[in-house]
C-alpha positions as CSV (number, residue, x, y, z in Angstrom):
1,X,-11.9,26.0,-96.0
2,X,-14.1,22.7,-96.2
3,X,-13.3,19.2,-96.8
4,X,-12.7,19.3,-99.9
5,X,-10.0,21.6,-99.7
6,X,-12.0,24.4,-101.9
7,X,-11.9,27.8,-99.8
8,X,-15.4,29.2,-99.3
9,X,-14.9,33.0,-99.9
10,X,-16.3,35.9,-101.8
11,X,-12.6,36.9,-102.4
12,X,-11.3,33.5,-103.2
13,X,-9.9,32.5,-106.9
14,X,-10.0,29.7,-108.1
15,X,-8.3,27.8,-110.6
16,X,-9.1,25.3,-113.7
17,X,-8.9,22.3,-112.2
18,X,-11.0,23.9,-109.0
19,X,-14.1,24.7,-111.9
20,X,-13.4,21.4,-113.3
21,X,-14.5,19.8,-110.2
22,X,-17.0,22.0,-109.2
23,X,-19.0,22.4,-113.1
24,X,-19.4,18.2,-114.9
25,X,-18.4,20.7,-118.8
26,X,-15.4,20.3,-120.1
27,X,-13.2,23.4,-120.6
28,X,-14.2,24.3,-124.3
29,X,-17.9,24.4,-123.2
30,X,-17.5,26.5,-120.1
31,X,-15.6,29.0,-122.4
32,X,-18.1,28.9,-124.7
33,X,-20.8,29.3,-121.9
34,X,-18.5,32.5,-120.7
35,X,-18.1,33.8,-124.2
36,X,-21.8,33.9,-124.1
37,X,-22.4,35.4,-120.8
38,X,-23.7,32.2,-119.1
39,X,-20.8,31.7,-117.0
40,X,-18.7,34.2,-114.4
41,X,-16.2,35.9,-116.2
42,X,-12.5,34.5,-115.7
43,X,-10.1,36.8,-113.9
44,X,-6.3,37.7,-115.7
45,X,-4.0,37.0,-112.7
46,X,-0.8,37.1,-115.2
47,X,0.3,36.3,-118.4
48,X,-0.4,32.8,-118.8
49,X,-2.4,32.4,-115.9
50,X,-6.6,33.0,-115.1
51,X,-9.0,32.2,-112.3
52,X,-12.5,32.4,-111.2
53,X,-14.1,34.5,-108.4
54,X,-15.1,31.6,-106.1
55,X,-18.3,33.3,-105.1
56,X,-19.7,33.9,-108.7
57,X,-19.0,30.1,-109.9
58,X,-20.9,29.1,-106.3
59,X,-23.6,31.4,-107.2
60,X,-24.2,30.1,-110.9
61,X,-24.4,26.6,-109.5
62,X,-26.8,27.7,-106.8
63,X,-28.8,29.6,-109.7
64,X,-28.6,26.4,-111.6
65,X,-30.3,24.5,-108.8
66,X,-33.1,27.2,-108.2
67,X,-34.1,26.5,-111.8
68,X,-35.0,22.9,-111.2
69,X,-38.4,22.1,-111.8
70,X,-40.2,20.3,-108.3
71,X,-40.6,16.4,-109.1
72,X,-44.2,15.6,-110.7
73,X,-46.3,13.5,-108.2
74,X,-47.4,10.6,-109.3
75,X,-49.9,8.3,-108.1
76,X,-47.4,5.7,-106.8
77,X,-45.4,8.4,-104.9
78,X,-48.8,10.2,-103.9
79,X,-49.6,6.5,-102.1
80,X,-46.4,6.0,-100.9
81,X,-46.9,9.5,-98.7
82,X,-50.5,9.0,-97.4
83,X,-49.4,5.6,-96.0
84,X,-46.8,7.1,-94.0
C-alpha cells in the first residue's frame, strides 16, 4: 500500500471515490468515457455496489501519459541548456 493509502495491486478494486482521486472527470464523464470504451470497465461487486480493477485505471493513466507530446524547444530553453 503507498502513502496515499491506495493499494497497488493487479487484483485490487477500487471504489468511486478511489477513481475520483486518481482521474480530475467527474463521475458522468468517466461513465461516458466507459460507455464508450475509453475507460476500464467497472466491476458488479453487489447490487448497489461497483469497483474498478486497480491495475486497469493505473494503466489508462500510464497510457494517458505515454501520449504526451515531448515539449517544443524553443530558442530561450535551447540557450538556457548550452549555457549549462
Amino acid at each position: 500500500m503507498s502513502r496515499d493509502g491506495v493499494p497497488r495491486s493487479e487484483l485490487a478494486i477500487v471504489s468511486w471515490d478511489v477513481v475520483e482521486r486518481m482521474v480530475p472527470y467527474t463521475r458522468h464523464h468517466i461513465l461516458r468515457m466507459e460507455k464508450a470504451g475509453q475507460f476500464p470497465q467497472r466491476i458488479q461487486l453487489g447490487p448497489n455496489r461497483v469497483g474498478w480493477n486497480l491495475g486497469e485505471v493505473e494503466d489508462w493513466i500510464r497510457n494517458r501519459m505515454a501520449e504526451r507530446r515531448p515539449p517544443v524547444a524553443t530558442a530561450e530553453t535551447v540557450d538556457s541548456v548550452t549555457r549549462a
